[in-house]
C-alpha positions as CSV (number, residue, x, y, z in Angstrom):
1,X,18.8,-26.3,-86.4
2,X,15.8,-26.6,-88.7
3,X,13.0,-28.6,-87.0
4,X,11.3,-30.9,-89.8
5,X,7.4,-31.3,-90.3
6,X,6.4,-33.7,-87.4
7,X,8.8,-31.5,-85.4
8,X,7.2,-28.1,-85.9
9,X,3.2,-29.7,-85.5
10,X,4.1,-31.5,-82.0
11,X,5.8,-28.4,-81.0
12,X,2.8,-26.1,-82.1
13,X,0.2,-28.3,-80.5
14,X,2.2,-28.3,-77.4
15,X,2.7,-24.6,-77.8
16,X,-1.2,-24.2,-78.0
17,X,-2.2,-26.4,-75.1
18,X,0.7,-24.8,-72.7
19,X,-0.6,-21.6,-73.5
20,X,-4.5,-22.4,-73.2
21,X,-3.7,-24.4,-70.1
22,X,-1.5,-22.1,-67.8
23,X,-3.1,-19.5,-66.9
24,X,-6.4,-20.9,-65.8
25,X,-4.9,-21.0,-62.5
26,X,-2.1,-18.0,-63.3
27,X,-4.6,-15.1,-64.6
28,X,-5.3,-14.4,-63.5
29,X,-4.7,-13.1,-60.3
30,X,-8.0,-13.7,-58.5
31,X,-10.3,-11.1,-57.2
32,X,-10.5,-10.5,-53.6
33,X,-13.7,-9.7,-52.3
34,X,-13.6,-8.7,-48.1
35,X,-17.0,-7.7,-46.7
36,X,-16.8,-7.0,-42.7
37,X,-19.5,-7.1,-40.7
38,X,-19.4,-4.6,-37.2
39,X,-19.6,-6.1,-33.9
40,X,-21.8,-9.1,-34.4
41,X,-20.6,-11.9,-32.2
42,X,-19.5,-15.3,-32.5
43,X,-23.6,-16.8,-31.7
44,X,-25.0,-14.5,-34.3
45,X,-25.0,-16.2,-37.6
46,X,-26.8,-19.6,-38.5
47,X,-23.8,-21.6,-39.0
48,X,-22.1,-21.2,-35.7
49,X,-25.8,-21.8,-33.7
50,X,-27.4,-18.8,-34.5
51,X,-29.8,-17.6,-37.3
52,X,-32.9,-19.3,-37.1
53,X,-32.4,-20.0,-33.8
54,X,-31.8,-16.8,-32.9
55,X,-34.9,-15.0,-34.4
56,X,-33.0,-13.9,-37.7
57,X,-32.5,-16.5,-40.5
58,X,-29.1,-16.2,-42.5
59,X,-30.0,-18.4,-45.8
60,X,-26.8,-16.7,-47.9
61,X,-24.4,-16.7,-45.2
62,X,-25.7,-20.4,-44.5
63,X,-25.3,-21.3,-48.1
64,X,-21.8,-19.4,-48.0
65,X,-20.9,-22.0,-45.0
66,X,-22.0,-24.9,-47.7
67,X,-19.8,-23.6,-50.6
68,X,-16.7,-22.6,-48.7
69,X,-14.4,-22.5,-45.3
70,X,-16.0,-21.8,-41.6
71,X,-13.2,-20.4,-39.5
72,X,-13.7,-21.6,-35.6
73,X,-11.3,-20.1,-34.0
74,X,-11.1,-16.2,-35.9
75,X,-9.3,-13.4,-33.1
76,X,-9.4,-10.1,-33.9
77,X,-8.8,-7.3,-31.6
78,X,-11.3,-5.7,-28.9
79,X,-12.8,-2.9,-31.0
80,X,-13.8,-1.2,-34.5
81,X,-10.6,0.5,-35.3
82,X,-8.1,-2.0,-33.7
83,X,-9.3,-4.7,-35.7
84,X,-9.0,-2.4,-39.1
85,X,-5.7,-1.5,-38.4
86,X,-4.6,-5.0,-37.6
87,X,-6.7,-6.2,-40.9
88,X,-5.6,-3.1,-43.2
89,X,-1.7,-3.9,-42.0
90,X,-1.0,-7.1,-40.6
91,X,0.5,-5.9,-37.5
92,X,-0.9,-5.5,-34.2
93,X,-3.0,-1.9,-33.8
94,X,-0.5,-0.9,-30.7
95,X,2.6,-0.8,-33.5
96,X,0.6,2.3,-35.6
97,X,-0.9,3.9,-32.2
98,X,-4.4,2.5,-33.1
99,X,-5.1,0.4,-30.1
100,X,-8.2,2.1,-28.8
101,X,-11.3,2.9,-31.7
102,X,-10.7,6.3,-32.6
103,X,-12.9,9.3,-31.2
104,X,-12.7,12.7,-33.3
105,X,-10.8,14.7,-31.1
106,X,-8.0,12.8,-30.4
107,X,-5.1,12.6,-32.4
108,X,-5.0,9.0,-33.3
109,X,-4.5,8.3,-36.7
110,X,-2.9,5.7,-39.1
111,X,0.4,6.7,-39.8
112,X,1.4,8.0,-43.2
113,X,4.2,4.8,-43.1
114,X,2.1,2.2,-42.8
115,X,2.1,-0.8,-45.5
116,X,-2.2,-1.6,-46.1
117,X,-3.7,-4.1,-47.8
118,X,-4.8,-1.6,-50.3
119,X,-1.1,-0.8,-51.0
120,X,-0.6,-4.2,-51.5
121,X,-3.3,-4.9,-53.8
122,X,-3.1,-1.5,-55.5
123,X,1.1,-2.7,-56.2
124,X,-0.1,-6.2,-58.0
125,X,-2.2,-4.0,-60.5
126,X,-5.5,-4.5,-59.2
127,X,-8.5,-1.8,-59.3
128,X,-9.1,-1.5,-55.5
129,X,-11.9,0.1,-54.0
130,X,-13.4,0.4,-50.3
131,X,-17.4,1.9,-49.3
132,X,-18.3,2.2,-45.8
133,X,-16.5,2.7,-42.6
134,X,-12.7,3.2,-42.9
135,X,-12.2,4.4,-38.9
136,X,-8.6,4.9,-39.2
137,X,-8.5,8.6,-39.2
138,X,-9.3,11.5,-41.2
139,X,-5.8,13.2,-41.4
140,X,-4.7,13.6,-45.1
141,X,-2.1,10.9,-44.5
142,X,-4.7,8.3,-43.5
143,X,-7.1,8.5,-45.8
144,X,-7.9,5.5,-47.5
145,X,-6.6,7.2,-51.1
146,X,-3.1,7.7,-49.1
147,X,-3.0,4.2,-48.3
148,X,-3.8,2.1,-52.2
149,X,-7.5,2.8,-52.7
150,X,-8.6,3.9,-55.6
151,X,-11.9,5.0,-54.7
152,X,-13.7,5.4,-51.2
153,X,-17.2,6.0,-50.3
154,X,-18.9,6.2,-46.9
155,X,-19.2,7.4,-43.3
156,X,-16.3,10.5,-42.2
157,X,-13.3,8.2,-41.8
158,X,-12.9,9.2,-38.2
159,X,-16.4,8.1,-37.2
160,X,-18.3,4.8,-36.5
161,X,-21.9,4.0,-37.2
162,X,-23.6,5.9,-34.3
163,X,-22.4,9.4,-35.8
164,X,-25.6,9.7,-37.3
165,X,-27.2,10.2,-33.6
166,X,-25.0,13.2,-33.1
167,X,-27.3,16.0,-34.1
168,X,-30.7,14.3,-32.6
169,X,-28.6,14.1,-29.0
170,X,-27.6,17.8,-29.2
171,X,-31.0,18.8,-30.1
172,X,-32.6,16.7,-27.5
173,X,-29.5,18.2,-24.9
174,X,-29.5,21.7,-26.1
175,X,-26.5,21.4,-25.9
176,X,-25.2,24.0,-28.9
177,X,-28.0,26.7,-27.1
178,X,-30.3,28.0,-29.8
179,X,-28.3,27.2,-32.9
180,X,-31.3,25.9,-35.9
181,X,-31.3,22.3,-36.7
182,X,-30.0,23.2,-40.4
183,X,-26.9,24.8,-39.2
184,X,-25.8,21.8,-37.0
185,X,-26.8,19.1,-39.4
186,X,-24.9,21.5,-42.2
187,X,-21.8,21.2,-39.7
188,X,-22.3,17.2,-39.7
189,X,-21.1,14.3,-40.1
190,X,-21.8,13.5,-43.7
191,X,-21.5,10.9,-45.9
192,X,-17.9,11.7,-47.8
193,X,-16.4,9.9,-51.0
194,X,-13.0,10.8,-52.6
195,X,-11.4,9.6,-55.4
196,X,-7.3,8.6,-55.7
197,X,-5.9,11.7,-56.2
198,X,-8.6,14.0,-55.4
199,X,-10.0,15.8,-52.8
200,X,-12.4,14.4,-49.5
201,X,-15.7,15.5,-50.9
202,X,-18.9,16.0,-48.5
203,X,-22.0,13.8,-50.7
204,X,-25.1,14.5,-48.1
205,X,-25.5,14.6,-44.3
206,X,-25.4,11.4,-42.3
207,X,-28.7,11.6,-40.5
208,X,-30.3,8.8,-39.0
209,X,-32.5,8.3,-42.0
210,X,-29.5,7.6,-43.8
211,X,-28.4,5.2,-41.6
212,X,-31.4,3.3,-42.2
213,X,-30.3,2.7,-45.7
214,X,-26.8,3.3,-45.8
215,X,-26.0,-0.7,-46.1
216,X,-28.2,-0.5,-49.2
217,X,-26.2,2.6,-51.1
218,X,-22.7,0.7,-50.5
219,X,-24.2,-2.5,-51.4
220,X,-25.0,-1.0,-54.8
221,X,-21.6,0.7,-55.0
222,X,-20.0,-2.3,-54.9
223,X,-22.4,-4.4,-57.2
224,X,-21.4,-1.6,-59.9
225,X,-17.9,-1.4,-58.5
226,X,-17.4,-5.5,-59.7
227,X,-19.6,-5.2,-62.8
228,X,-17.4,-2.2,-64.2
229,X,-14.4,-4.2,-63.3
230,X,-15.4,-7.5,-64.5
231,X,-16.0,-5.9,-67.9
232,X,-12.8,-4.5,-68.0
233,X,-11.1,-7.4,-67.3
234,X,-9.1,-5.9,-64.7
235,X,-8.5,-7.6,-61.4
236,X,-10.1,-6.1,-58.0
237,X,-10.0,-5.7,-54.5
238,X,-13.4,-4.2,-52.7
239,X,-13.2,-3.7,-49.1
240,X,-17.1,-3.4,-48.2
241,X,-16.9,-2.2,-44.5
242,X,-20.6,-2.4,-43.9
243,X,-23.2,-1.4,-40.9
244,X,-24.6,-4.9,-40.3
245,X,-24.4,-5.3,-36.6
246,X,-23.6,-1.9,-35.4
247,X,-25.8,0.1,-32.8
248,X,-28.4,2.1,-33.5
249,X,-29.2,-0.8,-35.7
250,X,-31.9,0.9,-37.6
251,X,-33.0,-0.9,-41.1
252,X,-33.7,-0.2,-44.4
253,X,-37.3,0.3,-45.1
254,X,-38.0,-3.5,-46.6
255,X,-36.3,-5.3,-43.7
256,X,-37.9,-3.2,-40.9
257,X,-39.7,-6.3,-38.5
258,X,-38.7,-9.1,-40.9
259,X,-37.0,-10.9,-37.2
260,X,-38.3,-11.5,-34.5
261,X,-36.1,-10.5,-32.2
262,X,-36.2,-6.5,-33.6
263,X,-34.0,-4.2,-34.9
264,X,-30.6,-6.2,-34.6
265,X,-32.7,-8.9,-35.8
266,X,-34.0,-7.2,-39.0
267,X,-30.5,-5.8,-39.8
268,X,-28.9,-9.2,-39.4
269,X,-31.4,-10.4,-42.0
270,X,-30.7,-6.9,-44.0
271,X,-26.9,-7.8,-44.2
272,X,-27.6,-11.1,-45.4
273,X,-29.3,-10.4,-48.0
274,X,-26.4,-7.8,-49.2
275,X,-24.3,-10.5,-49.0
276,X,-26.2,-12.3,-51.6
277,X,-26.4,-9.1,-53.9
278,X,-22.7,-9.4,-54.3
279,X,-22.6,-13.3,-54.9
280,X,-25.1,-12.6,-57.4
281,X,-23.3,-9.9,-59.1
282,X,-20.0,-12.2,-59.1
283,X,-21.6,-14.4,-60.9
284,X,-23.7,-12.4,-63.0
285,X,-20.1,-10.7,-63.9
286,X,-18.8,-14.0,-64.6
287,X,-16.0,-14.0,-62.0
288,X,-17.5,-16.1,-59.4
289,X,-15.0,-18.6,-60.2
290,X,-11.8,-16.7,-59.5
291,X,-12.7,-14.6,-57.1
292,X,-12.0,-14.9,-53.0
293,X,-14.8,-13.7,-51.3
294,X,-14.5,-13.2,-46.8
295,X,-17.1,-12.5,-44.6
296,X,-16.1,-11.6,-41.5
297,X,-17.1,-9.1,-38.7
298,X,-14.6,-6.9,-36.2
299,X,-15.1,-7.9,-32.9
300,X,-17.7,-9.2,-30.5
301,X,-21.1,-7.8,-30.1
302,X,-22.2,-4.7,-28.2
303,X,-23.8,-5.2,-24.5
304,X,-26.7,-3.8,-22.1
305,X,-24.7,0.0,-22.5
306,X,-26.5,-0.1,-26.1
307,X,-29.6,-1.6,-25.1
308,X,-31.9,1.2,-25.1
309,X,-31.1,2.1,-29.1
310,X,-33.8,0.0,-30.1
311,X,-37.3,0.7,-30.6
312,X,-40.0,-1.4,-28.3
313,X,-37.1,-1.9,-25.6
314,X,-35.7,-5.1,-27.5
315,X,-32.1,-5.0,-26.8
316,X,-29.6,-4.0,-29.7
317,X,-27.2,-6.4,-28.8
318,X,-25.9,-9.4,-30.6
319,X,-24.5,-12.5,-29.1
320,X,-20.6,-13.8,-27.9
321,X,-22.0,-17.6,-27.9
322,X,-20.5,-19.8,-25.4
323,X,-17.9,-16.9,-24.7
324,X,-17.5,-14.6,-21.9
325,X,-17.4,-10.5,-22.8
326,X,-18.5,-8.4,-25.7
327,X,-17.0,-5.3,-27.6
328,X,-14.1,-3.8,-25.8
329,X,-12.9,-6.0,-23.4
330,X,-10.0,-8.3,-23.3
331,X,-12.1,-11.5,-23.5
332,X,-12.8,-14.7,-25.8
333,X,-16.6,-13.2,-26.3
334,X,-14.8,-9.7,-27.7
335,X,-12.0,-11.2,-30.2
336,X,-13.3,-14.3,-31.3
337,X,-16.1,-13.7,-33.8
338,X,-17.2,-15.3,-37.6
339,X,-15.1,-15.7,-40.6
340,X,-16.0,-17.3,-44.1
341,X,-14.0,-17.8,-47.1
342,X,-15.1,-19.5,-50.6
343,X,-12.5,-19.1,-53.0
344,X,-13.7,-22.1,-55.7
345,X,-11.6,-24.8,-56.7
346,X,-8.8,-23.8,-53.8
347,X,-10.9,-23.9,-50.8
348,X,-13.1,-26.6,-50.2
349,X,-16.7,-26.4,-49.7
350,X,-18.7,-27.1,-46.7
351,X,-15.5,-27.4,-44.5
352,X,-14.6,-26.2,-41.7
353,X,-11.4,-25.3,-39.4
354,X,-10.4,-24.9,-35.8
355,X,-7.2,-23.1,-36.9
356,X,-6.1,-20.5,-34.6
357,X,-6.3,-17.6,-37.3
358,X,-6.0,-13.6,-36.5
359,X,-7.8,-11.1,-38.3
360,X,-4.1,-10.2,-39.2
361,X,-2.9,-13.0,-41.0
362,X,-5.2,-12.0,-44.2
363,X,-2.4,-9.3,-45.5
364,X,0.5,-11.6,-45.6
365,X,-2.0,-14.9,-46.6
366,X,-3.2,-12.5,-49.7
367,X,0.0,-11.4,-50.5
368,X,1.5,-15.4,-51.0
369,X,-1.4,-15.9,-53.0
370,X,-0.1,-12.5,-55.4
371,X,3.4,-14.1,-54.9
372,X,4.0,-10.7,-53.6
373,X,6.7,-9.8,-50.8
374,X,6.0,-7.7,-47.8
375,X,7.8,-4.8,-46.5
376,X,10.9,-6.0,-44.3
377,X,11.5,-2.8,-42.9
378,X,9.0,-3.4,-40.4
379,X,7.2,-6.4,-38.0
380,X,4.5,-8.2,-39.1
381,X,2.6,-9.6,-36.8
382,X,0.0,-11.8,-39.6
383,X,1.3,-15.5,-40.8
384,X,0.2,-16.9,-44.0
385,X,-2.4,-19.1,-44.0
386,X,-2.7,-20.1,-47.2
387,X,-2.5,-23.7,-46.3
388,X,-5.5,-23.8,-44.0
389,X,-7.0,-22.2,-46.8
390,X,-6.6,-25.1,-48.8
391,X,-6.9,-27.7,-46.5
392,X,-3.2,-28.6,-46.0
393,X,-3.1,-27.6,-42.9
394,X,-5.3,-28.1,-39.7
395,X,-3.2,-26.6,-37.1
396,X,-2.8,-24.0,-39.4
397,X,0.6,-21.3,-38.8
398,X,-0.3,-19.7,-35.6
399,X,-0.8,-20.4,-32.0
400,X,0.2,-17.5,-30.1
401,X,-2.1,-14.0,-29.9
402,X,-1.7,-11.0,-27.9
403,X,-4.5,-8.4,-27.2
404,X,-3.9,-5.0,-26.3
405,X,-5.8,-2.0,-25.0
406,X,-4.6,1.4,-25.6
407,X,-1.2,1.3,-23.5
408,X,-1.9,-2.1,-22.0
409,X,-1.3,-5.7,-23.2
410,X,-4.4,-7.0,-21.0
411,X,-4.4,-10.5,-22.3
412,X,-2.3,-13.3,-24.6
413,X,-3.9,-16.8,-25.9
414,X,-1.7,-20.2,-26.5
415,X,-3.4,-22.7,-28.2
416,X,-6.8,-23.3,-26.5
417,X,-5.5,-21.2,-23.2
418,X,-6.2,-17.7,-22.5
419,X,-3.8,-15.8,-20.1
420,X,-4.9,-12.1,-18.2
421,X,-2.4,-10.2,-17.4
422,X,-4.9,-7.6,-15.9
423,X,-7.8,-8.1,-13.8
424,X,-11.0,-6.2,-15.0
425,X,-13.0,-3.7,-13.3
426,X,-16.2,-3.0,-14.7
427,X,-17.9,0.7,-13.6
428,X,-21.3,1.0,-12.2
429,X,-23.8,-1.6,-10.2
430,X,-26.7,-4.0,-11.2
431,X,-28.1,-3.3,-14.3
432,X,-25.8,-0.7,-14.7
433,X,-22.4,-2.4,-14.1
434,X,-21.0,-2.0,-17.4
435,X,-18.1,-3.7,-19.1
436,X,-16.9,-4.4,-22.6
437,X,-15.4,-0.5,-23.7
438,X,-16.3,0.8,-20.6
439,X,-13.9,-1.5,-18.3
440,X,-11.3,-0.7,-16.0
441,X,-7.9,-2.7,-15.8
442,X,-5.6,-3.3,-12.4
443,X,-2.2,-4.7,-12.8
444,X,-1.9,-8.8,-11.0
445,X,1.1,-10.4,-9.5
446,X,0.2,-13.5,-11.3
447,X,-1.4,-13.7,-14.5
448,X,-5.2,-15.9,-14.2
449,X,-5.3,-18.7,-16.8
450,X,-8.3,-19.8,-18.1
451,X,-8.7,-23.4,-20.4
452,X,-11.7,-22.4,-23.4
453,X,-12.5,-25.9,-24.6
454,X,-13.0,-27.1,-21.1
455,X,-14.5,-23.5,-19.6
456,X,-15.5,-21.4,-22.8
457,X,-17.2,-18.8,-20.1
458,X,-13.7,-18.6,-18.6
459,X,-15.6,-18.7,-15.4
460,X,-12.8,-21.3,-13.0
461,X,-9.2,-19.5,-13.1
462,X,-6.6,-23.0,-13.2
463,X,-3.2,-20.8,-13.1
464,X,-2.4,-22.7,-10.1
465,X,-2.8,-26.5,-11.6
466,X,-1.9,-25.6,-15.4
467,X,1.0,-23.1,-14.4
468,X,3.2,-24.7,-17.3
469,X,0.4,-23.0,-19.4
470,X,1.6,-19.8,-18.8
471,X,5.5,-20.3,-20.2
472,X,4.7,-20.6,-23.9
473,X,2.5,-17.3,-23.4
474,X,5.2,-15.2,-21.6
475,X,7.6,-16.3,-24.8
476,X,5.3,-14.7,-27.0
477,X,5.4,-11.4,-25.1
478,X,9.3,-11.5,-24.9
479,X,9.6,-12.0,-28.4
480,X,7.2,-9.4,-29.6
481,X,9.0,-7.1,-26.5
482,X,12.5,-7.7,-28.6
483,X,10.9,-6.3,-31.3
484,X,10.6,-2.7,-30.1
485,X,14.1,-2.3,-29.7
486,X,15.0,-1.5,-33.6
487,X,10.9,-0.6,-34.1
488,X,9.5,0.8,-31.3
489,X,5.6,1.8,-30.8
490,X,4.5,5.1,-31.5
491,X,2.5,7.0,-28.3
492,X,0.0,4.7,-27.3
493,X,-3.8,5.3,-28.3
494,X,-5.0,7.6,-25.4
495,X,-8.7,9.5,-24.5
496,X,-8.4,9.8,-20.5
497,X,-4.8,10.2,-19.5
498,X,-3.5,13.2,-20.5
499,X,-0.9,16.1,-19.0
500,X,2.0,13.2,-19.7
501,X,0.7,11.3,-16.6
C-alpha cells in the first residue's frame, strides 16, 4: 500500500525521533567501574563518621556520598580472598573452596568452572580489564585471563599486599643462610601483568618501595585503561583492586604525613585521591554519565596483630565503627564494611540505604542491568538489587546471610539479628590475645544471638528471650544445606589440618 505525502513525513519524523531517542538509555550498555578498597572498616571513611574525624579527610569519597547511593548495611565475607570470590562469582567462597584468603603453598585456587564477573562482562561485549590484587590463585586455570579479563596488571595473583615484606623478613631472619639479597629478591614476588591469551609475565620485583607507590601505577593504568576505551567507543569493565587500607600501609612519596593519625592515615587520604583521578578521567572521557562507578572495600580492618607495621608506633589499623571484630573473624566489625554507587540518572544522589546487601549480589544485579542470564547449572548465592539501586526498593531482595570460615559456617544474619553457631577462642593474653584471622572456633549446643540495632558491639547474648530469632536463620542454613545434594562443595579451604584429619 503506497503511503501518500503527509504519510511518508509523519512517519520519517517519527522514524528520526524513535531512533534519536532510544538509545539514550539502551547504548549503550553502561560502563561499570568497581574499585575495592582492602580491609578498611566500616568507621573509616567520612560519610559513615569517619574522615575528618578520624585524622584523614575523604573530600572525593564525601562528594561521592553527595552524588550517589551509601549502602548501610554492605556484608561481605571475613577476609581478602573470600570476599573476591564471592564478588568475582556471586556465590558463597565455601562453593569454589575459597573460604579462607589464600597462602602460596596451599592448593586453593579458583576453579577452572567458575562463572566471574569478568566472564559475564567479557560475554555482553565489553573491553574488561582488572590492575591490582586478584588473590584467587595463580594456577593457569585461575588466572584472571582464564576467567573474562582482558588484560591484568598487578601483585602475583596468589599474594596479598604484605608480599613485598617477604625478602626484608628473610634478610632480617637469615632465614635462606647466606644467599645475596639479589638472588632472593630475583626469586620474588614481582609485580606480573598478562594479557588475554598470553603468557603471566614478571614486570619488576615487588619490594617495599614499590609498595609505596603501587596505588599510583594502577591508578594510571586505569585512567589510560578508560581514556583508550572511551575513544573507542567500546563499553568497559575495570576492576581496580587497590592497596588503600592494607598493612604495611606504606604511602606514596606526596601523601607520606598528610594525616594525622600516620601511615593508615596518609594512605586513606592517598586512596581518596585515586578515587578522584578516575572520576576525573570519566569525565574528562566524556562517559561520566553512563558509567556505574562502586567503591567498596573487602572486609573489616586489620587489629593490634598489624600494629607494629607502622613507623613512630602509630597503629596500622583501621576502624569496625560501632561493630564488634575486625579482619577474619565471624563478626559484624569483619563483614560489614562501606559501599558507594553513583550511577547518574538511575541512582539517586545523596541517598542512602539500610538494605541488607552482600558483596555477592553485584554479579547477578550487573547482569539484570546487561539483560544478561546467569548460568543455571549452578547456585547463586547474589540477588539482584537493582531496585535498591534505584530507589524502588528499601528493604531491598535479601535478608538472610551466611559466613563461613574455611570448613565451618561460624555465623548466619536475619534481618538486624546475628546468630553464632561457634563460640570464638582467641590465642594469646593481654596485649597479645589476638583475634580476627588468628581465632579459634568450638562447636555450641545452642547458637548465641545477638540484636545489632539495639547492641551493635554484640556484647548481651538474648538467644534465651528472642529464641523465635533463631528459626528464620536455621531456614536459611537448610536451604542452602539442600543445595549440596546435586552441587556439592569442593574440599574446603584448609592451612592447619592436614593427613585427612
Amino acid at each position: 500500500m503506497k503511503m501518500d505525502l503527509k504519510s511518508k513525513l509523519l512517519h520519517a519524523v517519527l522514524g528520526a525521533f524513535f531512533a534519536a531517542a532510544s538509545p539514550v538509555f539502551a547504548q549503550e550498555t553502561p560502563n561499570v567501574v568497581f574499585i575495592l578498597a582492602d580491609n578498611v572498616g566500616f568507621g573509616d571513611m567520612g560519610p559513615y563518621g569517619g574522615g575528618e574525624l578520624r585524622g584523614m579527610p575523604t573530600p572525593i569519597t564525601d562528594q561521592l556520598a553527595r552524588e550517589g547511593l551509601t549502602l548501610t548495611q554492605f556484608l561481605v565475607e571475613p577476609s581478602c580472598t573470600p570476599s573476591r570470590a564471592a564478588l568475582m562469582t556471586g556465590q558463597y567462597s565455601i562453593r569454589n573452596g575459597l573460604s579462607l584468603f589464600i597462602i602460596p603453598g596451599t592448593p586453593n585456587t579458583l576453579p577452572k568452572t567458575a562463572f566471574t564477573m569478568g566472564q559475564l562482562f567479557k560475554d555482553a561485549g565489553y573491553s574488561t580489564a582488572i590492575y591490582g590484587k586478584w588473590h584467587l590463585g595463580i594456577d593457569a586455570q585461575s588466572l584472571p585471563s582464564a576467567h573474562g579479563f582482558d588484560t591484568f596488571y598487578g601483585i602475583p595473583p596468589n599474594t596479598s599486599w604484605d608480599s613485598a615484606a617477604t625478602v626484608p623478613g628473610v634478610m632480617l631472619s637469615h632465614s635462606a643462610g647466606d644467599v645475596p639479597e639479589k638472588d632472593l629478591i630475583d626469586k620474588g614476588p614481582w609485580i606480573m601483568e598478562q594479557k588475554a591469551g598470553g603468557e603471566l609475565k614478571k614486570v619488576k620485583p615487588f619490594t617495599l618501595e614499590e609498595r609505596a607507590k603501587i596505588d599510583v601505577d594502577l591508578t594510571q593504568k586505569s585512567v589510560a585503561f578508560i581514556k583508550e576505551q572511551a575513544a573507542a567507543k567500546k563499553p568497559f569493565f575495570l576492576y581496580l583492586p587497590f592497596s588503600m587500607g592494607h598493612s604495611p600501609n606504606l604511602p606514596s612519596k606526596d601523601f607520606a604525613g598528610k594525616s594525622r593519625i600516620g601511615e593508615y592515615g596518609d594512605k586513606i587520604m592517598e586512596g581518596d585521591h585515586h578515587v578522584g583521578q578516575v572520576f576525573d578521567a570519566l569525565k574528562e572521557a566524556g562517559v561520566d554519565d553512563n558509567t556505574i562507578v562502586v567503591f567498596a572495600s573487602d572486609n573489616g580492618p586489620t587489629g593490634l596483630e598489624f600494629s607494629n607495621w607502622s613507623a613512630l608506633g602509630a597503629p596500622d589499623m583501621g576502624s569496625s565503627g560501632p561493630f564488634r571484630g575486625r579482619l577474619g573473624a565471624g563478626t559484624e566489625g569483619s563483614i560489614r564494611t562501606f559501599a558507594f554507587i553513583r550511577w547518574p540518572g538511575h541512582v539517586k544522589p545523596n541517598t542512602d540505604s539500610y538494605a541488607m546487601f552482600s558483596i555477592m549480589d553485584f554479579l547477578p544485579t550487573f547482569a539484570a542491568i546487561l539483560g544478561k542470564e546467569l548460568p543455571k547449572d549452578r547456585p547463586i548465592d547474589g540477588v539482584d538489587q537493582t531496585k535498591v539501586l534505584t530507589g524502588e526498593s528499601e528493604a531491598g531482595a535479601r535478608e538472610t546471610l551466611l559466613s563461613f570460615i574455611g570448613a565451618d559456617l561460624v555465623a548466619a544474619r536475619w534481618k538486624q539479628w546475628r546468630i553464632y553457631f561457634k563460640d570464638e577462642v582467641r590465642t594469646g593474653s593481654g596485649h597479645l590475645q589476638l583475634g580476627g584471622a588468628d581465632t579459634g572456633f568450638i562447636d555450641r549446643a545452642y547458637p548465641s544471638v545477638y540484636n545489632i540495632e539495639m547492641d551493635p558491639h554484640e556484647d548481651v547474648n538474648v538467644g534465651g528471650n528472642f529464641i523465635w530469632a533463631m528459626e528464620p536463620a536455621l531456614k536459611a542454613v537448610m536451604e542452602y544445606e539442600a543445595t549440596l545434594k546435586d552441587h556439592p562443595n569442593p574440599k574446603p579451604a584448609n592451612v592447619t589440618n592436614f593427613g585427612g584429619n
